[in-house]
N, C-alpha and C positions, 0 to 999 in steps of 0.2 A: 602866544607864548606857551611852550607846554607849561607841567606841572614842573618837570624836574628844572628847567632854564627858572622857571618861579623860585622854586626854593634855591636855587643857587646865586640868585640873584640877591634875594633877601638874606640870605649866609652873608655875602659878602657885604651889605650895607650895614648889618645890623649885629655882627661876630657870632650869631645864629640864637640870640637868645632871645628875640623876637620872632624871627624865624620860628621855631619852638610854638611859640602860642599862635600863630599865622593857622601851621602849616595841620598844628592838632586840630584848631577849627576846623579847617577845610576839611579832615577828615572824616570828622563826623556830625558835618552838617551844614559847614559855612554857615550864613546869616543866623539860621535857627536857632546852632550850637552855641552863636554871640547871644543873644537873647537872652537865652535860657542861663547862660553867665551871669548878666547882668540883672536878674530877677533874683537866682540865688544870693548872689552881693548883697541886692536891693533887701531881702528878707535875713541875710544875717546882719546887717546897720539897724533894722528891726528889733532884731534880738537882741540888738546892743542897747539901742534905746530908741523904741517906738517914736516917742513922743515929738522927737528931738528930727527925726527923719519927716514927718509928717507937720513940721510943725506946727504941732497943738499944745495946749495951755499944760504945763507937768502938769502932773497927781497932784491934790492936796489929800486923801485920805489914803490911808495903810489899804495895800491889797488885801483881798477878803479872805486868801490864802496862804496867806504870810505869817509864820506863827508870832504871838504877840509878843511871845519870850526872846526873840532872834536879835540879834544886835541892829537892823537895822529898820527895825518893827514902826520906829518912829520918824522914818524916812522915806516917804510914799515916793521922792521922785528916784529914789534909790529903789523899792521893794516891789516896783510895778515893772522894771527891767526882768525882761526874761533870764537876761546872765547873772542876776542878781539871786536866783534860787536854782537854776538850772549848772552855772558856773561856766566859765569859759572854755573849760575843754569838755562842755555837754554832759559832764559824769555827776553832776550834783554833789549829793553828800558822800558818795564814793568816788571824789575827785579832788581834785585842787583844793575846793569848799569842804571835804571830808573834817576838818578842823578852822580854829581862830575866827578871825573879825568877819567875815563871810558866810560861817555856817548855819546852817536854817534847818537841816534835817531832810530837805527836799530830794526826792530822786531826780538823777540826768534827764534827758532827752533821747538819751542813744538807745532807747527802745522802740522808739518813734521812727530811726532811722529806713528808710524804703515803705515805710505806711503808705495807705493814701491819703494826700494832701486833703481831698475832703473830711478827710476822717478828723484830721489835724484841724481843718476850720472849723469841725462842730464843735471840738474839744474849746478850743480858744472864745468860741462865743460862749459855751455854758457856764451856767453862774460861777463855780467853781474857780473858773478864770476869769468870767469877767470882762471881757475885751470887747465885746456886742453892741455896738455902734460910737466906739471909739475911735474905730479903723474903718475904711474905705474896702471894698470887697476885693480889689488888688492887693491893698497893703494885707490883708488877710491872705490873699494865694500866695502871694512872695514868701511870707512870716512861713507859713505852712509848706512851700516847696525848699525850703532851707532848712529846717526840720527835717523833712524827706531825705532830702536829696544832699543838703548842702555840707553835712557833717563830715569831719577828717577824723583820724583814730591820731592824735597826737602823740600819743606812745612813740609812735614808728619817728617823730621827729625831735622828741625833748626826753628827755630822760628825768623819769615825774620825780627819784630821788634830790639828784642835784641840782635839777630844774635846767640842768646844760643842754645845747642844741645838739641833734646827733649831725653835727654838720663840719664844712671844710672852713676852716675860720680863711684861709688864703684866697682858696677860691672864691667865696665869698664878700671878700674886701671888693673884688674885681666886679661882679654883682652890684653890692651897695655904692660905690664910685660910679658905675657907671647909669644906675636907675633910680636910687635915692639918695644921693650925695647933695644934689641942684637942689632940693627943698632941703633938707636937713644938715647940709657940712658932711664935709673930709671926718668932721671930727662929732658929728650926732648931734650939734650943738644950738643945732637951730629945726624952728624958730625961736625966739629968744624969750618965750612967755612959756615954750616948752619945757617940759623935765626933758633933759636929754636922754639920748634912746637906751645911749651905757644902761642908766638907772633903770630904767622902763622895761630892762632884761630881768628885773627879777619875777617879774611874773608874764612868762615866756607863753604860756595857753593866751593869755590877751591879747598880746604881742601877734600872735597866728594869726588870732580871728582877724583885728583889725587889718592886719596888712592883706591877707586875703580876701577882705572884704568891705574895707575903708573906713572911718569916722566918720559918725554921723554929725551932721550940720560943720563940716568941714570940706579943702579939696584937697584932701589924702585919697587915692585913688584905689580902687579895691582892683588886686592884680591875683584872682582867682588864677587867670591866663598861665601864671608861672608853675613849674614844675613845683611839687613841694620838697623837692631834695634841694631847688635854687631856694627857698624862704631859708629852707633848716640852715645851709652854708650862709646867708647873709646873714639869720642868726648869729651863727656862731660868731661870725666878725663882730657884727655889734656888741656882742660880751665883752671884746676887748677895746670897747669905746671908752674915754674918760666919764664917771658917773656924776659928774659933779663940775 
């Protein structure tokens, strides 16, 4: 089968939105390019919550770089999360976490962004951070090629004032119906231990990371694969989910 009979094969099975992530693979690399997908994931579920991905015992003591005055100084399996000082759109204390129940004073991550990943794993072992035989020497290249590699400029999809998606709420609807509707409802509303997702819109940088790269010790699926103008338009629908 050529390439082109390929992609128009999977247009028509899949209304080209699978197609989409197939066909970008194939571009630039097939197998490899999956891989290296699934390793970035694997290291932002990390960023989310180490412990929880690897399953090992939480924190019981305060990170050693955590300031003591921070709100959640008394909260080790909170303060040993990387998102937890660095903040979910990677800007730190000039981000999201710039203010309120989150802020630690800590800088982003997005200076790190295209480092080298080894550089990222000394940093992570040295005492400063702390993380030096906590992690398995994978869970360290993952943690550190997501870092690298793995970060989005959210700007280009949320709009950090209103915290709105810059997306198509229509097209969008068509999106979440068709790819995350079977786990979650027509109507956001499930599972039923879940806060529905309406609600879970107000803090739309988390919202990103997670669905680009899944919940850890969950099977929420990390869909790096999808465009990020498809995330921002099913964003935008889910705004208009019931929050409650």
């Amino acid at each position: 089968m050529t390439m082109i009979k390929f992609k128009n094969t999977i247009h028509r099975l899949s209304g080209g939105l699978l197609a989409a992530a197939l066909v970008s693979g194939l571009a630039v690399g097939g197998q490899a390019f999956a891989e290296d997908e699934s390793n970035l994931a694997r290291g932002g579920r990390l960023y989310d919550k180490w412990y929880e991905v690897i399953d090992a015992e939480e924190p019981k003591q305060s990170h050693p770089a955590y300031p003591a005055n921070a709100p959640y100084a008394d909260k080790p399996d909170s303060n040993w999360r990387c998102k937890e000082c660095h903040g979910w759109d990677y800007l730190g204390k000039d981000g999201a976490y710039s203010s309120g129940e989150h802020f630690s004073g800590i800088a982003g991550i997005s200076g790190a962004e295209n480092r080298d990943p080894a550089e990222i794993v000394a940093l992570l072992k040295a005492p400063a951070h702390g993380y030096a035989g906590k992690m398995s020497e994978q869970d360290f290249e993952d943690l550190a090629l997501f870092v690298s590699r793995g970060q989005i400029d959210m700007d280009q999809y949320i709009d950090r004032a209103s915290k709105k998606p810059k997306g198509d709420a229509e097209q969008g609807s068509a999106y979440f119906n068709t790819i995350c509707a079977n786990c979650h409802g027509v109507d956001g509303k499930l599972p039923k231990e879940m806060i529905p997702l309406g609600a879970l819109m107000s803090d739309p940088w988390e919202m990103m990371h997670k669905v680009l790269n899944g919940q850890p010790g969950e099977a929420m699926p990390a869909l790096r694969a999808l465009d990020r103008q498809v995330v921002a338009d099913i964003f935008a629908h889910m705004a208009t989910l019931p929050k409650r």
